[in-house]
N, C-alpha and C positions, 0 to 999 in steps of 0.2 A: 470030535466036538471040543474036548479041554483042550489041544491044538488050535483049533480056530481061537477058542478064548486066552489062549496065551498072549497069540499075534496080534490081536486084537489091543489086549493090554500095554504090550511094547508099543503100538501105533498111534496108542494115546499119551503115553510116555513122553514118547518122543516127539508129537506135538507140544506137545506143553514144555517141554524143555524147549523146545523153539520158538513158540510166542513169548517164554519167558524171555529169552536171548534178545530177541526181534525189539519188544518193550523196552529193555537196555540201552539198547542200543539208539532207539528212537530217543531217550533219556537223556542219552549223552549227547548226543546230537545237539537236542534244542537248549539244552544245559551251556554247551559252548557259544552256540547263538546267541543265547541271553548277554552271555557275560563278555561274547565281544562286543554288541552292541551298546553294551553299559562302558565299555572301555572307551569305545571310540567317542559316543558324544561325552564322556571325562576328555579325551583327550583332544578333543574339537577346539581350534581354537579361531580367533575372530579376526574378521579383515581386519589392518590399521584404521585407525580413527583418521577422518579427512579434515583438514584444515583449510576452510578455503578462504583466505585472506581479499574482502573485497577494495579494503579503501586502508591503504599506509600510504602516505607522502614520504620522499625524502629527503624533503626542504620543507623547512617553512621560515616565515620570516619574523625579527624581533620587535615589531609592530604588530603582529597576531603571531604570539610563540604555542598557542594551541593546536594539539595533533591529536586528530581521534583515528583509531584504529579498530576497524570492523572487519567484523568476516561472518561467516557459517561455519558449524558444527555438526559433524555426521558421524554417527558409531553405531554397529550392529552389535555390540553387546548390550548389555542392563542397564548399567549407565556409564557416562563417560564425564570425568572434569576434564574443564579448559585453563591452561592459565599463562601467566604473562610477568617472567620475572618471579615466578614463584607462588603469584599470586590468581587464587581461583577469579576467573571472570563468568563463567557461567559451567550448568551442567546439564548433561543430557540425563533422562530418565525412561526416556520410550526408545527402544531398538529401530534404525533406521527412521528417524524424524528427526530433519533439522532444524538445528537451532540458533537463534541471528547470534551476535555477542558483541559490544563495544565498549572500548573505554578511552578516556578521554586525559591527555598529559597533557601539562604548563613547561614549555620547555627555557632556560636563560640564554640570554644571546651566546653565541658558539659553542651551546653545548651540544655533543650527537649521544642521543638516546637509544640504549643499544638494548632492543625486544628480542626475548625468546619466549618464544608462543609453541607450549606445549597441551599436547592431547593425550590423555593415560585414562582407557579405559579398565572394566572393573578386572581385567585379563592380565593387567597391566603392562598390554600393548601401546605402547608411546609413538607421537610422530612427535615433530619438531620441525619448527620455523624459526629463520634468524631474519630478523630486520633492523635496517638504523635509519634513524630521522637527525638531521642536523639542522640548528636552527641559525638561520643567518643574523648578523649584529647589522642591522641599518643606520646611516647617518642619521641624526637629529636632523626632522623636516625645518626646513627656515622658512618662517615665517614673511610674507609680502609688507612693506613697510604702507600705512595709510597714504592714501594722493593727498600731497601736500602742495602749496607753491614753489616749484623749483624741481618739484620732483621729476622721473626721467616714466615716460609710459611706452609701451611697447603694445602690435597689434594682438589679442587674443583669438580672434575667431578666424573660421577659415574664410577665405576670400579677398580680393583687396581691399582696400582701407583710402576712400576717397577722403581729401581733408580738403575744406570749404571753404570759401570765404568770409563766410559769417554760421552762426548755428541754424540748418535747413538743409535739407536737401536739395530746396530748389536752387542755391546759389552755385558761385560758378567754384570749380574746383581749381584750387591753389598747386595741389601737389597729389600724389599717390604711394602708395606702399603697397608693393606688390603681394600677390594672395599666399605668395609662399615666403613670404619675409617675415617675421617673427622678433627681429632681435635688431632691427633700426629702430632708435630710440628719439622719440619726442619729449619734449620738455612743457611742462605743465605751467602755465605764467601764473595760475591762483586764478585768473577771471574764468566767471565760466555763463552761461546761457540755457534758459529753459524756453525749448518751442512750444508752438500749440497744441502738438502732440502729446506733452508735455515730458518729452526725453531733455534729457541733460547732455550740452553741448561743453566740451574742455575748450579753452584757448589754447593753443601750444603753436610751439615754433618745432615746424619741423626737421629731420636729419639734414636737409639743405639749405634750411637759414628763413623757411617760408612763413609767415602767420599766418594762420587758422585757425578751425574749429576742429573737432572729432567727437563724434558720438561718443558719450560715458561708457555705454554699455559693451564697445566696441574694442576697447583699450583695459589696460591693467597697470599696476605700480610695477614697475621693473626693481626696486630698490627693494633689499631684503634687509631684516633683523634679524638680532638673535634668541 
Protein backbone atom coordinates (compact mmCIF):
# COMPACT_ATOMS: atom_id res chain seq x y z
CA UNK A 1 0.00 0.00 0.00
CA UNK A 2 2.82 2.97 1.02
CA UNK A 3 4.15 1.60 -2.70
CA UNK A 4 1.05 2.45 -4.39
CA UNK A 5 1.07 5.90 -2.40
CA UNK A 6 4.50 6.70 -3.32
CA UNK A 7 3.72 6.20 -7.21
CA UNK A 8 0.86 7.77 -7.00
CA UNK A 9 2.65 10.81 -5.46
CA UNK A 10 5.50 11.02 -8.26
CA UNK A 11 2.44 10.74 -10.83
CA UNK A 12 1.20 13.76 -9.57
CA UNK A 13 4.54 15.40 -9.27
CA UNK A 14 4.98 15.01 -12.48
CA UNK A 15 1.79 16.26 -13.81
CA UNK A 16 2.22 19.32 -12.38
CA UNK A 17 5.58 19.94 -13.25
CA UNK A 18 4.08 19.43 -16.74
CA UNK A 19 1.13 21.74 -16.87
CA UNK A 20 3.48 23.96 -15.27
CA UNK A 21 5.94 23.51 -18.28
CA UNK A 22 3.00 23.32 -20.78
CA UNK A 23 1.46 26.91 -19.17
CA UNK A 24 5.09 28.46 -20.03
CA UNK A 25 5.25 27.67 -22.74
CA UNK A 26 1.80 28.61 -23.97
CA UNK A 27 3.05 32.11 -22.29
CA UNK A 28 5.69 32.54 -24.36
CA UNK A 29 3.96 31.72 -27.26
CA UNK A 30 1.23 34.35 -27.11
CA UNK A 31 3.92 36.81 -25.48
CA UNK A 32 5.84 36.82 -28.91
CA UNK A 33 2.58 36.90 -30.82
CA UNK A 34 1.64 40.06 -29.11
CA UNK A 35 4.78 41.78 -29.40
CA UNK A 36 5.07 40.91 -33.05
CA UNK A 37 1.82 42.06 -33.93
CA UNK A 38 2.55 45.28 -32.04
CA UNK A 39 5.88 45.52 -34.21
CA UNK A 40 4.40 44.95 -37.32
CA UNK A 41 1.47 47.51 -37.28
CA UNK A 42 4.66 50.09 -35.75
CA UNK A 43 6.29 49.28 -38.56
CA UNK A 44 3.27 49.28 -41.23
CA UNK A 45 3.78 51.83 -43.46
CA UNK A 46 1.40 53.63 -46.03
CA UNK A 47 0.89 53.66 -49.79
CA UNK A 48 2.27 57.04 -51.51
CA UNK A 49 -0.15 59.72 -51.30
CA UNK A 50 -1.81 60.14 -55.11
CA UNK A 51 -1.71 63.24 -56.85
CA UNK A 52 -4.02 63.41 -59.59
CA UNK A 53 -3.43 66.61 -61.40
CA UNK A 54 -6.75 67.31 -63.50
CA UNK A 55 -6.48 70.75 -65.17
CA UNK A 56 -2.59 72.56 -65.75
CA UNK A 57 -2.32 74.31 -69.12
CA UNK A 58 0.99 74.95 -70.47
CA UNK A 59 0.41 77.96 -72.29
CA UNK A 60 -1.65 80.65 -71.70
CA UNK A 61 -1.91 83.79 -73.17
CA UNK A 62 -0.87 87.77 -72.13
CA UNK A 63 -4.56 88.63 -72.72
CA UNK A 64 -5.79 86.16 -69.88
CA UNK A 65 -2.32 85.38 -68.13
CA UNK A 66 -4.49 83.49 -65.45
CA UNK A 67 -3.71 79.64 -64.80
CA UNK A 68 -5.70 77.57 -62.33
CA UNK A 69 -4.26 74.36 -61.36
CA UNK A 70 -6.46 71.56 -60.00
CA UNK A 71 -6.41 68.11 -59.18
CA UNK A 72 -7.38 65.42 -56.51
CA UNK A 73 -5.91 64.18 -53.30
CA UNK A 74 -5.76 60.68 -51.99
CA UNK A 75 -3.89 59.32 -48.74
CA UNK A 76 -4.57 56.09 -46.64
CA UNK A 77 -2.98 57.61 -43.81
CA UNK A 78 -4.42 60.21 -40.89
CA UNK A 79 -3.88 63.06 -42.76
CA UNK A 80 -1.98 64.19 -45.61
CA UNK A 81 -0.86 68.06 -46.78
CA UNK A 82 -0.75 69.18 -50.35
CA UNK A 83 1.27 71.87 -51.46
CA UNK A 84 2.63 73.98 -54.33
CA UNK A 85 5.99 75.69 -54.13
CA UNK A 86 6.01 75.12 -50.60
CA UNK A 87 2.86 76.40 -50.00
CA UNK A 88 -0.09 74.28 -48.24
CA UNK A 89 -3.12 74.16 -50.85
CA UNK A 90 -5.26 71.76 -49.10
CA UNK A 91 -5.39 68.84 -46.44
CA UNK A 92 -6.72 65.56 -46.13
CA UNK A 93 -8.08 64.37 -42.58
CA UNK A 94 -10.18 61.12 -43.27
CA UNK A 95 -8.03 57.94 -44.62
CA UNK A 96 -8.76 57.20 -48.33
CA UNK A 97 -11.40 60.21 -49.07
CA UNK A 98 -10.51 62.43 -51.69
CA UNK A 99 -10.09 65.62 -51.93
CA UNK A 100 -10.55 68.33 -54.82
CA UNK A 101 -7.73 71.23 -54.54
CA UNK A 102 -6.99 74.37 -56.72
CA UNK A 103 -5.22 77.41 -56.87
CA UNK A 104 -5.21 79.99 -59.20
CA UNK A 105 -1.68 82.23 -60.60
CA UNK A 106 -1.57 85.70 -62.51
CA UNK A 107 1.27 85.00 -64.69
CA UNK A 108 3.59 88.31 -66.79
CA UNK A 109 3.87 88.09 -70.35
CA UNK A 110 6.99 85.37 -71.13
CA UNK A 111 7.11 84.42 -67.85
CA UNK A 112 7.15 80.16 -67.39
CA UNK A 113 5.88 79.35 -63.90
CA UNK A 114 7.71 76.42 -62.71
CA UNK A 115 5.08 74.04 -60.05
CA UNK A 116 6.08 71.42 -57.70
CA UNK A 117 3.07 69.82 -56.34
CA UNK A 118 4.02 67.88 -53.35
CA UNK A 119 2.04 65.25 -51.17
CA UNK A 120 3.60 64.34 -47.41
CA UNK A 121 1.63 62.46 -45.54
CA UNK A 122 1.45 62.17 -41.59
CA UNK A 123 4.20 59.00 -42.45
CA UNK A 124 6.11 61.40 -44.17
CA UNK A 125 5.72 59.53 -47.25
CA UNK A 126 6.11 62.18 -50.21
CA UNK A 127 5.18 62.10 -54.01
CA UNK A 128 5.96 64.82 -56.14
CA UNK A 129 4.83 66.48 -59.36
CA UNK A 130 6.75 69.04 -61.60
CA UNK A 131 4.84 71.23 -63.93
CA UNK A 132 5.42 74.59 -65.99
CA UNK A 133 3.01 77.03 -67.47
CA UNK A 134 4.50 79.74 -69.90
CA UNK A 135 2.54 82.56 -70.70
CA UNK A 136 2.64 83.87 -74.15
CA UNK A 137 3.33 87.96 -74.73
CA UNK A 138 0.57 88.91 -77.63
CA UNK A 139 0.72 91.90 -79.92
CA UNK A 140 -1.35 94.84 -78.91
CA UNK A 141 -4.89 94.25 -80.81
CA UNK A 142 -5.29 97.24 -83.38
CA UNK A 143 -8.00 98.84 -83.22
CA UNK A 144 -10.55 99.18 -86.75
CA UNK A 145 -10.46 102.83 -87.54
CA UNK A 146 -14.50 104.36 -87.73
CA UNK A 147 -16.21 104.38 -91.69
CA UNK A 148 -15.24 107.66 -92.71
CA UNK A 149 -15.46 109.17 -96.41
CA UNK A 150 -12.58 107.95 -98.22
CA UNK A 151 -12.27 105.25 -96.11
CA UNK A 152 -11.27 101.63 -97.71
CA UNK A 153 -14.13 98.49 -96.60
CA UNK A 154 -13.53 95.07 -97.07
CA UNK A 155 -16.36 91.93 -97.17
CA UNK A 156 -17.01 90.64 -93.51
CA UNK A 157 -19.53 87.77 -93.75
CA UNK A 158 -19.28 84.59 -95.38
CA UNK A 159 -20.84 84.47 -98.84
CA UNK A 160 -20.68 86.75 -101.72
CA UNK A 161 -21.18 90.23 -101.59
CA UNK A 162 -23.57 91.59 -104.38
CA UNK A 163 -23.00 95.48 -104.97
CA UNK A 164 -26.10 97.22 -106.56
CA UNK A 165 -26.98 99.83 -108.35
CA UNK A 166 -28.76 101.88 -105.91
CA UNK A 167 -29.46 100.82 -102.12
CA UNK A 168 -32.12 97.49 -102.40
CA UNK A 169 -31.95 94.42 -103.22
CA UNK A 170 -34.20 94.52 -105.93
CA UNK A 171 -31.72 96.59 -108.24
CA UNK A 172 -29.56 95.41 -110.79
CA UNK A 173 -26.24 94.24 -109.68
CA UNK A 174 -23.03 96.51 -110.78
CA UNK A 175 -20.40 94.08 -109.66
CA UNK A 176 -19.58 90.98 -107.14
CA UNK A 177 -17.08 89.91 -104.58
CA UNK A 178 -16.58 86.58 -104.44
CA UNK A 179 -17.76 84.41 -101.04
CA UNK A 180 -14.22 83.61 -100.30
CA UNK A 181 -12.67 87.16 -100.98
CA UNK A 182 -12.13 89.06 -97.83
CA UNK A 183 -9.43 91.54 -98.57
CA UNK A 184 -10.68 93.30 -102.17
CA UNK A 185 -11.15 96.60 -100.90
CA UNK A 186 -13.87 99.26 -101.59
CA UNK A 187 -13.93 102.69 -100.98
CA UNK A 188 -16.58 104.41 -99.10
CA UNK A 189 -17.54 107.93 -101.12
CA UNK A 190 -19.39 109.36 -97.54
CA UNK A 191 -22.88 109.03 -99.26
CA UNK A 192 -24.97 106.54 -98.08
CA UNK A 193 -28.89 105.18 -98.11
CA UNK A 194 -31.59 103.90 -95.76
CA UNK A 195 -34.29 101.37 -97.34
CA UNK A 196 -37.67 100.60 -96.21
CA UNK A 197 -36.22 97.91 -94.41
CA UNK A 198 -34.55 100.28 -92.86
CA UNK A 199 -30.80 98.78 -93.43
CA UNK A 200 -28.13 101.20 -94.28
CA UNK A 201 -26.79 101.08 -97.80
CA UNK A 202 -22.79 102.50 -98.37
CA UNK A 203 -21.96 104.10 -101.73
CA UNK A 204 -18.46 102.88 -102.68
CA UNK A 205 -16.67 102.48 -105.80
CA UNK A 206 -15.64 99.29 -106.10
CA UNK A 207 -11.94 97.08 -106.61
CA UNK A 208 -12.85 97.61 -110.46
CA UNK A 209 -13.75 101.15 -110.75
CA UNK A 210 -17.75 100.29 -110.27
CA UNK A 211 -20.42 102.71 -108.27
CA UNK A 212 -22.65 101.17 -105.88
CA UNK A 213 -24.28 100.48 -102.96
CA UNK A 214 -23.47 97.69 -100.19
CA UNK A 215 -25.33 96.72 -97.42
CA UNK A 216 -23.70 98.40 -93.96
CA UNK A 217 -23.95 95.40 -92.10
CA UNK A 218 -22.26 93.46 -94.70
CA UNK A 219 -18.76 95.27 -94.94
CA UNK A 220 -16.33 96.52 -92.26
CA UNK A 221 -13.39 99.52 -92.03
CA UNK A 222 -10.30 97.83 -93.38
CA UNK A 223 -8.13 100.94 -92.02
CA UNK A 224 -6.69 100.27 -88.41
CA UNK A 225 -5.42 102.70 -85.49
CA UNK A 226 -3.24 102.47 -83.02
Amino acid sequence: MREDSGNRTVMVAIITILSVFLIAIIGFIAYFAISGNSENKANKKTNPPVINITSCPQQVTSDDPNVTVEGILLSDAPFCNLSINGEVVATTTSQEVQKKWSKTYTLSPGETKQLTIEAKDSNDVVTEEQRSVYCQQLNKKKKLAPITPGCTLVKKKSGGLNIRAYAGTSYMVVDFIDRNDYTSEMTFTGHYEVDYQGYTWYEIISPRGKHGYVRSDLVKSNTYVD
